[in-house]
C-alpha positions as CSV (number, residue, x, y, z in Angstrom):
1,X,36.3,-0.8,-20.4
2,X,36.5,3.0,-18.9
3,X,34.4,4.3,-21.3
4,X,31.7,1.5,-19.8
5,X,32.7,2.6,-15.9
6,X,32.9,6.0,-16.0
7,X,29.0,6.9,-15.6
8,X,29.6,4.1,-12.8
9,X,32.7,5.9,-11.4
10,X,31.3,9.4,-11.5
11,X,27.6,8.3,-9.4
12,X,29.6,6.1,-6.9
13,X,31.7,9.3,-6.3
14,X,28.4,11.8,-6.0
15,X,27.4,9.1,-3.4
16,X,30.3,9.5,-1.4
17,X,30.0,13.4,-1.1
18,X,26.6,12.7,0.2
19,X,28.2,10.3,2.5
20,X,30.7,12.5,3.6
21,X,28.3,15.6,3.9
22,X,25.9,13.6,6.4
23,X,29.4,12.9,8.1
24,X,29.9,16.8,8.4
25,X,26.4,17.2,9.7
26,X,26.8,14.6,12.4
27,X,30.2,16.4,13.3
28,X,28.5,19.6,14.0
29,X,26.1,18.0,16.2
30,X,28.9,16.2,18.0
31,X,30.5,19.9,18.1
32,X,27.0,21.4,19.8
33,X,26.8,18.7,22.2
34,X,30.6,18.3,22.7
35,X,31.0,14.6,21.7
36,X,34.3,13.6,22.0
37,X,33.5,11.7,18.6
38,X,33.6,15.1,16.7
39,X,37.1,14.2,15.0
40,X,36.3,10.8,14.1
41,X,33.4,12.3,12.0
42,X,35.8,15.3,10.8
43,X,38.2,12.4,9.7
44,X,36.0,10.1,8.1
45,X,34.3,13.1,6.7
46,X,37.7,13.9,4.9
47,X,38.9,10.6,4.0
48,X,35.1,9.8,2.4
49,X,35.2,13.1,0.7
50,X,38.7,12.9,-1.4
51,X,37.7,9.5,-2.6
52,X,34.8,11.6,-4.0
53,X,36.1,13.9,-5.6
54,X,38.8,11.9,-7.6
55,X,35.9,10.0,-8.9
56,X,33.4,12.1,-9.8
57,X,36.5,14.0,-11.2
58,X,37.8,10.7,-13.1
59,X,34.4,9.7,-14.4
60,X,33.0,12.2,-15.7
61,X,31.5,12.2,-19.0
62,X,29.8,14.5,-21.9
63,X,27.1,11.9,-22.3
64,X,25.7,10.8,-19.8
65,X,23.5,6.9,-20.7
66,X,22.9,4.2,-18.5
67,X,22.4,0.3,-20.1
68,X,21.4,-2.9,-18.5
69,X,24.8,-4.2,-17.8
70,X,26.5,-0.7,-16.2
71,X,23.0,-0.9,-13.6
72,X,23.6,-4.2,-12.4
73,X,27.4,-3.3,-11.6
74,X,26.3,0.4,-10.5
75,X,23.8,-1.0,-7.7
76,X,25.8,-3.5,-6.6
77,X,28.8,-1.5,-6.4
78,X,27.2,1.7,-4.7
79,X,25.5,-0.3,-2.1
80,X,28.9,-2.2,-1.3
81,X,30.8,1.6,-1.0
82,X,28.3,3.2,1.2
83,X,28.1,0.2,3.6
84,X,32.3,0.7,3.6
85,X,32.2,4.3,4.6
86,X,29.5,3.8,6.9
87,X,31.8,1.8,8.5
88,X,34.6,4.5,8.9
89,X,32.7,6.3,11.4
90,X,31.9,3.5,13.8
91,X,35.6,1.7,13.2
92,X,37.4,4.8,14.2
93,X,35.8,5.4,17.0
94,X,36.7,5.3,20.7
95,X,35.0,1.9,21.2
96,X,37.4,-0.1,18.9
97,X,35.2,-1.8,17.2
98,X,37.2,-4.4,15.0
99,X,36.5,-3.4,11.2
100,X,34.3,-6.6,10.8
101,X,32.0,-5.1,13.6
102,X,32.0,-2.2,11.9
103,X,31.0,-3.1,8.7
104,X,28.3,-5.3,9.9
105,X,26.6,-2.8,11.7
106,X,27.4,-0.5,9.3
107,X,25.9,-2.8,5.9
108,X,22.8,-3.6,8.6
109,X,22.1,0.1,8.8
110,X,22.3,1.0,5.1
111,X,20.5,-2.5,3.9
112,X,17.8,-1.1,6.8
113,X,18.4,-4.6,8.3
114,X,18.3,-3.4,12.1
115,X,20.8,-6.6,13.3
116,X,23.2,-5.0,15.6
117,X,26.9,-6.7,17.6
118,X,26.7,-3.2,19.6
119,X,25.3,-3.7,23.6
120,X,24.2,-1.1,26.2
121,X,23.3,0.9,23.6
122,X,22.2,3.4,25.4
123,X,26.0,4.4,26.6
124,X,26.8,5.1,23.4
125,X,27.9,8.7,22.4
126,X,24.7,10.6,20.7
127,X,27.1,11.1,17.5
128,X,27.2,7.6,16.9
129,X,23.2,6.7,17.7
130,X,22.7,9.5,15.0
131,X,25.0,8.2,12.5
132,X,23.0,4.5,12.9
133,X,20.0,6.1,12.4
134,X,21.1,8.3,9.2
135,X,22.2,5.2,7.7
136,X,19.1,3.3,7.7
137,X,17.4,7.1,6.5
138,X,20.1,7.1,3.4
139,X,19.2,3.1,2.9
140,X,15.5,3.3,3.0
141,X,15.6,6.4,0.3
142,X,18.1,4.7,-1.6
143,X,15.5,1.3,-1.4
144,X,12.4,3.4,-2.9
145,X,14.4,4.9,-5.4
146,X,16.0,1.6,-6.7
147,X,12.6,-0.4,-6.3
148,X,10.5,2.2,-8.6
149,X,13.5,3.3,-11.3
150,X,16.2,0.3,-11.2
151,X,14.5,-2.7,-10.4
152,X,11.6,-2.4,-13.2
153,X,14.0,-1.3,-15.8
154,X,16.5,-4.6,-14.9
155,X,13.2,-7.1,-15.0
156,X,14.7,-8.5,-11.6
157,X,12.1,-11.3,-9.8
158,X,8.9,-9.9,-11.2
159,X,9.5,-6.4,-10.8
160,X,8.7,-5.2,-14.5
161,X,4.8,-5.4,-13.2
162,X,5.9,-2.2,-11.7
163,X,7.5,-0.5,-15.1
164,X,6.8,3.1,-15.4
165,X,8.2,6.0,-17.8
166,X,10.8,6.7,-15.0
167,X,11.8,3.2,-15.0
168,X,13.4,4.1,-18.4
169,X,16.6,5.4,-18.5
170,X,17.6,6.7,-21.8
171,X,18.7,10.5,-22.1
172,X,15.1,11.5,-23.0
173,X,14.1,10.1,-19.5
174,X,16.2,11.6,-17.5
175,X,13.7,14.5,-16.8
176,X,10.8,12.2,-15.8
177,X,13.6,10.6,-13.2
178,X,15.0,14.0,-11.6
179,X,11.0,15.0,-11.4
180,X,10.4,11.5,-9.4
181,X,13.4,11.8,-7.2
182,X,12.3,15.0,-5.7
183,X,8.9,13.6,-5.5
184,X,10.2,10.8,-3.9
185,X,12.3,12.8,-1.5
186,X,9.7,15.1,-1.1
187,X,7.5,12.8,0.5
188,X,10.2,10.2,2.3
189,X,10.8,14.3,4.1
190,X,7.2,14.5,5.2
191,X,6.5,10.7,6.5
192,X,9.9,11.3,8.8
193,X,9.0,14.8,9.9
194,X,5.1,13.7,10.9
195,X,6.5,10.4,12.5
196,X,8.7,12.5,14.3
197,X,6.4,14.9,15.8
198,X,3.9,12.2,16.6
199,X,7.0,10.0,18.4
200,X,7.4,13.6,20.1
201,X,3.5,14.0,20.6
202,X,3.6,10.8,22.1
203,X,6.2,11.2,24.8
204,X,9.5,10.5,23.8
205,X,12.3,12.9,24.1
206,X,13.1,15.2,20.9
207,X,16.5,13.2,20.1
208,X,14.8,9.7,20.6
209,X,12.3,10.5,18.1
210,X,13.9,11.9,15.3
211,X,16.1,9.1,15.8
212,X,13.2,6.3,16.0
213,X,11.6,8.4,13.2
214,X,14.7,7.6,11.0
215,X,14.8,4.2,12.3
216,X,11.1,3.5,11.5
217,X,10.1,5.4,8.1
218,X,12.7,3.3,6.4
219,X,12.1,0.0,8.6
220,X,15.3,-0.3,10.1
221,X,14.8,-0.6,13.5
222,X,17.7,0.6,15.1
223,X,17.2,2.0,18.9
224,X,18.9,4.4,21.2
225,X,18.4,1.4,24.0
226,X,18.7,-2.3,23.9
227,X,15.2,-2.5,25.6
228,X,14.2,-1.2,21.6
229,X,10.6,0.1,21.8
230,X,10.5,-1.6,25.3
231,X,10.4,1.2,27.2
232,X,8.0,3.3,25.8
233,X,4.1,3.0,26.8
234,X,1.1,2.2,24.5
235,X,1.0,5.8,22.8
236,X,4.1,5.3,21.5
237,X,3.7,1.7,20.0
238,X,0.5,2.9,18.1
239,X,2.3,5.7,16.7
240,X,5.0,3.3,15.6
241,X,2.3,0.7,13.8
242,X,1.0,3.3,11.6
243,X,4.4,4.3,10.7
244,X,6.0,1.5,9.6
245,X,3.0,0.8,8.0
246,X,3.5,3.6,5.6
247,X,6.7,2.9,5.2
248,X,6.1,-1.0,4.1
249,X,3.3,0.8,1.5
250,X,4.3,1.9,-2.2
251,X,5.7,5.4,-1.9
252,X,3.9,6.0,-5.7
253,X,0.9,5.4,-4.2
254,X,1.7,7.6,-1.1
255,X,2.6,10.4,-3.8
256,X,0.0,9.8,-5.8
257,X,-2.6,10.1,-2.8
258,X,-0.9,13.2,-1.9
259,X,-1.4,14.9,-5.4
260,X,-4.9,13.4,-5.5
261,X,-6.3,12.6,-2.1
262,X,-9.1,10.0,-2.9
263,X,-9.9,6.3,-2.1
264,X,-9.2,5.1,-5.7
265,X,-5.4,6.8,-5.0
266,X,-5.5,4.1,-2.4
267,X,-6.6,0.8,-4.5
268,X,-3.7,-1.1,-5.0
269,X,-3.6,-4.7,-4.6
270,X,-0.2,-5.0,-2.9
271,X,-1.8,-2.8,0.1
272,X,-5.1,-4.8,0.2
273,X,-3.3,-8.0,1.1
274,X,-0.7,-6.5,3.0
275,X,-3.6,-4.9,5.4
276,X,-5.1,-7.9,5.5
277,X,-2.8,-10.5,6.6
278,X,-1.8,-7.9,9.5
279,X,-5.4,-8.1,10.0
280,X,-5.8,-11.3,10.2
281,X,-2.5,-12.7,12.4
282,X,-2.7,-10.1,14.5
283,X,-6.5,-10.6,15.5
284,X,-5.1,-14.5,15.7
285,X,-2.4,-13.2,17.9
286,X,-4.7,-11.3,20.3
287,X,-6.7,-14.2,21.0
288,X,-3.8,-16.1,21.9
289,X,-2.0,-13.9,24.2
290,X,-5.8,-13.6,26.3
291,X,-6.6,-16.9,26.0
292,X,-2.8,-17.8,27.5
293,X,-3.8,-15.2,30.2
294,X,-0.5,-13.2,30.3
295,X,-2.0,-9.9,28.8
296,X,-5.1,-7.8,28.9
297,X,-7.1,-7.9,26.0
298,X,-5.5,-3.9,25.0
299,X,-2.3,-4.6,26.2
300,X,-2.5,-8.2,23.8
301,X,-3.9,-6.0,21.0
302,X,-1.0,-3.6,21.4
303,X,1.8,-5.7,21.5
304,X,0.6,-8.4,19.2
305,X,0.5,-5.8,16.3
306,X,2.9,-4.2,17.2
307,X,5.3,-6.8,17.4
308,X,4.1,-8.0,14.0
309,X,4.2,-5.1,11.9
310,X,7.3,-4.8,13.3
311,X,8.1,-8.1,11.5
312,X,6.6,-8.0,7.9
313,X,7.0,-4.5,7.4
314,X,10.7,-6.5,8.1
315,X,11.5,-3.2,10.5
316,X,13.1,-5.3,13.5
317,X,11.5,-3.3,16.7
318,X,10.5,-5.5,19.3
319,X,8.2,-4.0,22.8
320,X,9.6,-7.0,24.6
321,X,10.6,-11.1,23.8
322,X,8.2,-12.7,21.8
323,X,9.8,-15.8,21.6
324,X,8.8,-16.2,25.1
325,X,4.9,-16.1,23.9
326,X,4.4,-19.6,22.2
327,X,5.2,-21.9,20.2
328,X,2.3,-20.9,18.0
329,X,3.5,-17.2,18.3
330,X,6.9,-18.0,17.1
331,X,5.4,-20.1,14.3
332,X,3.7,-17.1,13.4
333,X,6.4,-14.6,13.1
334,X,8.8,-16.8,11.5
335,X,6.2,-17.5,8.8
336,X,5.4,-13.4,8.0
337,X,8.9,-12.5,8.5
338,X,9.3,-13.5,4.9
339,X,6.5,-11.9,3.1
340,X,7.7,-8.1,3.9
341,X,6.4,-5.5,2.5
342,X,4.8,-4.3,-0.4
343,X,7.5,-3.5,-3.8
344,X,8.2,0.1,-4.2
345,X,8.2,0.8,-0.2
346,X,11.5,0.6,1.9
347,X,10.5,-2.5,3.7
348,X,12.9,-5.7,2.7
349,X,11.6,-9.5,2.1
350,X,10.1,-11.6,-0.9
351,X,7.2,-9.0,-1.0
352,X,3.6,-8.8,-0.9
353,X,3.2,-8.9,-4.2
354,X,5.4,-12.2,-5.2
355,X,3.3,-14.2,-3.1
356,X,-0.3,-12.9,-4.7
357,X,1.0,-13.6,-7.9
358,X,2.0,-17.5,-6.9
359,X,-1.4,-17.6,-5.8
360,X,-2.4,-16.5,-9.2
361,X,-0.8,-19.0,-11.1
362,X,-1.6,-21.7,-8.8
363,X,-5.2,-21.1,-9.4
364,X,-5.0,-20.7,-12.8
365,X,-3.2,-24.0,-13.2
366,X,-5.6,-25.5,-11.3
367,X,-8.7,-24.0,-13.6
368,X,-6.4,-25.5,-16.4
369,X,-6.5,-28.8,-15.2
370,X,-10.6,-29.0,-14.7
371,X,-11.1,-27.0,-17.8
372,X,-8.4,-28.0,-20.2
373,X,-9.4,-26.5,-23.2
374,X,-9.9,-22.6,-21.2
375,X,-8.4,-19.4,-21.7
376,X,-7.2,-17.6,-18.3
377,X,-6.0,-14.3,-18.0
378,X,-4.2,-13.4,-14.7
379,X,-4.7,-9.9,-13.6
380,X,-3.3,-7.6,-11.5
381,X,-4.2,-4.6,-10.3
382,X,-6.8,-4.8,-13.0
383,X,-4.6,-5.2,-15.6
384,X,-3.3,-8.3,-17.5
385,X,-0.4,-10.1,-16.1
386,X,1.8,-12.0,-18.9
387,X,3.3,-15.6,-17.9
388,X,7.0,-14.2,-18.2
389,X,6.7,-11.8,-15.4
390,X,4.2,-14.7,-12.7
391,X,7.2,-17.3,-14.1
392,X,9.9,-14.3,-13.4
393,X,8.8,-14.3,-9.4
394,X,8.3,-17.4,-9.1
395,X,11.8,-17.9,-10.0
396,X,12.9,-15.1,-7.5
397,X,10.8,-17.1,-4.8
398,X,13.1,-20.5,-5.9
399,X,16.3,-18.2,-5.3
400,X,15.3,-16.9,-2.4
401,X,14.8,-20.9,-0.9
402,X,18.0,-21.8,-2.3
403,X,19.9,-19.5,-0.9
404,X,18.2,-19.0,2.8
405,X,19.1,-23.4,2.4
406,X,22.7,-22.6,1.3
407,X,23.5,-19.7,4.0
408,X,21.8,-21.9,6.8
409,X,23.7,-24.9,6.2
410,X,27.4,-22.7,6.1
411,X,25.7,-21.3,9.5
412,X,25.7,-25.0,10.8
413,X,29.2,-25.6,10.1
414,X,30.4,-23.2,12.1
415,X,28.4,-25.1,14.8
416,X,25.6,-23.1,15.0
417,X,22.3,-24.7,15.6
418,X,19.4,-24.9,13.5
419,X,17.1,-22.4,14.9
420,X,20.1,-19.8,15.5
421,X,21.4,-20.7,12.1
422,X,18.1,-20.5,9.8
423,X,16.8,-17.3,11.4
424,X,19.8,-15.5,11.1
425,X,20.6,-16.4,7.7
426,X,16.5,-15.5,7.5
427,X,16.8,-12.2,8.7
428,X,19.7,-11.2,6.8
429,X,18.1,-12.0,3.7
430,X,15.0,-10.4,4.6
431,X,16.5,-7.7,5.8
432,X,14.2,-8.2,9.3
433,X,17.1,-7.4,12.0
434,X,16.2,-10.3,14.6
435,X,16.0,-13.5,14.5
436,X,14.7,-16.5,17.0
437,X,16.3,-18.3,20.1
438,X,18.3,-17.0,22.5
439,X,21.5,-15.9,20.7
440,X,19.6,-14.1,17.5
441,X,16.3,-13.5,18.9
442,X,14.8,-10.0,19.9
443,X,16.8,-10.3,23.2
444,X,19.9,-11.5,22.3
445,X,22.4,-9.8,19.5
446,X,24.7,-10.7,16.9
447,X,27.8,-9.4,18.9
448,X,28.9,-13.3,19.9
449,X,29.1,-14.5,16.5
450,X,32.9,-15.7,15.1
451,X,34.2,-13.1,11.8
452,X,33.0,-15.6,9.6
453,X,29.4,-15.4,10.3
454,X,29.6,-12.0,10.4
455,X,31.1,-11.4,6.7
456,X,28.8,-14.4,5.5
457,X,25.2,-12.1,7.1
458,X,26.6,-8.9,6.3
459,X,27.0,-10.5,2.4
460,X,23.4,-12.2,3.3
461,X,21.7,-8.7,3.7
462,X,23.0,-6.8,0.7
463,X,22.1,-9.6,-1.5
464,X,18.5,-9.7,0.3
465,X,18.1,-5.8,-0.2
466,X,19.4,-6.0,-3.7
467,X,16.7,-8.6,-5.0
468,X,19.4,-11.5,-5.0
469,X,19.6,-11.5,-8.8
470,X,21.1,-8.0,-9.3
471,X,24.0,-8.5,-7.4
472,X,24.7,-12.4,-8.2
473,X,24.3,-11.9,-12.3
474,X,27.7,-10.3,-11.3
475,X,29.3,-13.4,-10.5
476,X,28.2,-15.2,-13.8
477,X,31.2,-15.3,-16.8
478,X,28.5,-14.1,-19.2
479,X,28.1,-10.5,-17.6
480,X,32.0,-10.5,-18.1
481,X,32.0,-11.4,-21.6
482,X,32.2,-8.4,-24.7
């Protein structure tokens, strides 16, 4: 059994030195601006960093190999210890947070969730804005990273459509791997530096943007105010659309327009209907908001896709309460608040491509039925799509129902109502931030809600951010057995 958790040991404990270096970091910025919040980051910092070192210490091994089994526990496990130190920070702090508040803002940061129990926001120390925002930078890298090597490789919901040579992780891989991190890193770098400049360019003071920059390259959506992006004027909400488009987009794709700009870099299918069904509602949108005469037709066409990028690209920044726009607006959002982004990108959800590939089947069952004797081949991107893989999503999708069912009706026990408790269980699984109504919505905040909730969304989002199935094939006797 050690010999099976050292390589798991020894990366949980590399984690935590990154953990407790970006602690260090965010000490000597509370040093510079004389936070009194410096020690608490000095402490945390230390406490982090000796858990570190005993296990990278303790697990390390000549031979270093990865299977099947040691991933699913290695994810699972890795995302669960980062969300815990996350939490030291923000729990030892001078705003005595309760350690259930602390984990859940802290497991909403690193899941890039953007759901927050914190108000007036804006009095909080700058330490503790930045160490928000880092979290949901760490969590949207570690998202990429997992979605193009992990997920493939474990055949979780669909995902082996997206295998690749660094989605293989036997010794002779491990080249092909290190070269795609730093490709991956390289780029995640130059999206957050370009997005920062341009939230700069675009008005907002240096420390707001690279936090917002943080906050929106990884579609987190965590603020430095609780008005979120509703303070900032039209320049600023444009900036933030193409943004968190980019970061709901496959990063390969990104790197592989970077290495190659040209259009056929760009032809992926995933982007295609991601574009248009942004398109499409927020056009629909638009015409709404003029027709109901509360906006100007810009102002409409700002906010309107703003508001829903914001939403499917699952980020959680809101320019104002767009529950108070509709019935057929809310409709709307609640509907593309679980399609999310596109597989490979940092954004959360069932994913663009799930739902193409339902489609997919759908039609080909119904060519089946008028021509019973044919021979259909599904493609994807061009390429042939095998039954086990459309049959492996659609199983993901019939998770996914079961448990945003399951987590809704624990929600309504605790005397929640419907709307409050099926958006919030929603959102957590989505990994959106807000919800609807007046308690989870984009103006209200998950402060009020008893412990209970709290543990059950903060469980909600990592299991949403890990793909449901790579965290609960831990609970099944079978992974257990041998």
């Amino acid at each position: 059994m050690l010999k099976f958790l050292r390589p798991i040991i020894y990366v949980c404990g590399i984690l935590m030195l990154i953990m407790a270096g970006l602690m260090l970091s965010v000490a000597l910025f509370a040093w510079i601006r004389q936070d009194p919040e410096m020690s608490v980051f000095l402490i945390s910092a230390g406490l982090v960093s000796a858990l570190g070192l005993v296990m990278v210490i303790g697990g390390r091994t000549p031979h270093f190999h990865l299977i099947a089994r040691q991933l699913y526990l290695l994810t699972s496990l890795s995302w669960v210890m980062m969300s815990l130190a996350g939490a030291l920070p923000l729990f030892f702090s001078h705003f005595e947070l309760t350690f259930v508040n602390a984990v859940f803002e802290a497991v909403s940061g690193i899941t890039t969730t953007g759901s927050t129990i914190l108000v007036k926001i804006e009095t909080l120390p700058p330490s503790l804005l930045l160490w928000r925002s880092l979290l949901q930078w760490l969590g949207g890298l570690g998202v990429v990273g997992m979605a193009v090597s992990i997920l493939p490789f474990l055949r979780v919901g669909g995902m082996r459509l997206f295998h690749t040579e660094s989605s293989d992780w036997s010794d002779k891989s491990m080249p092909r791997i290190q070269t795609l991190a730093r490709m991956l890193l390289g780029t995640y770098l130059t999206i957050s530096l370009a997005c920062m400049l341009s939230y700069w360019w675009a008005g907002m003071s240096l420390f707001d943007a690279i936090n917002h920059a943080m906050a929106t390259v990884s579609t987190g959506g965590y603020g430095t105010d609780d008005r979120s992006m509703g303070r900032f004027g039209s320049a600023v909400l444009w900036v933030s659309i193409v943004f968190m488009l980019l970061g709901a987009m496959p990063f390969t794709m990104l790197i592989g327009f970077a290495r190659r700009p040209s259009l056929a870099a760009l032809n992926n299918q995933q982007v295609k209907g991601l574009l248009l069904i942004v398109a499409a509602v927020s056009l629909a949108l638009t015409a709404y908001l003029i027709d109901q005469g509360s906006h100007e037709p810009f102002e409409a066409l700002t906010h309107a896709t703003f508001n829903l990028v914001s939403v499917i690209s699952t980020t959680g920044f809101a320019s104002g309460d767009y529950t108070l726009w509709g019935p057929f607006a809310v409709a709307l959002f609640f509907m593309v608040m679980f399609i999310g982004g596109c597989s490979g990108s940092t954004s959360g959800g069932m994913k663009v491509f799930r739902f193409q590939l339902s489609y997919l089947f759908l039609r080909s069952q119904v060519r089946k039925l008028v021509h019973p004797n044919g021979i259909f081949v599904t493609q994807y991107n061009g390429k042939p799509v095998s039954d086990d893989i459309i049959l492996s999503a659609i199983a993901f999708s019939f998770l996914f129902f079961l448990c945003l069912a399951g987590f809704t009706l624990l929600l309504s026990m605790m005397g929640f109502d419907l709307v409050t408790s099926l958006t919030a269980t929603a959102t957590a699984l989505t990994n959106v931030g807000p919800g609807l109504g007046p308690i989870v919505g984009p103006a209200g905040n998950f402060a009020g809600l008893p412990d209970a909730a709290k543990w059950l969304l903060s469980f909600a989002m990592l299991l949403g951010r890990l793909e449901l199935l790579t965290m609960m094939v831990l609970f099944t006797p079978m992974f257990w057995r041998s």
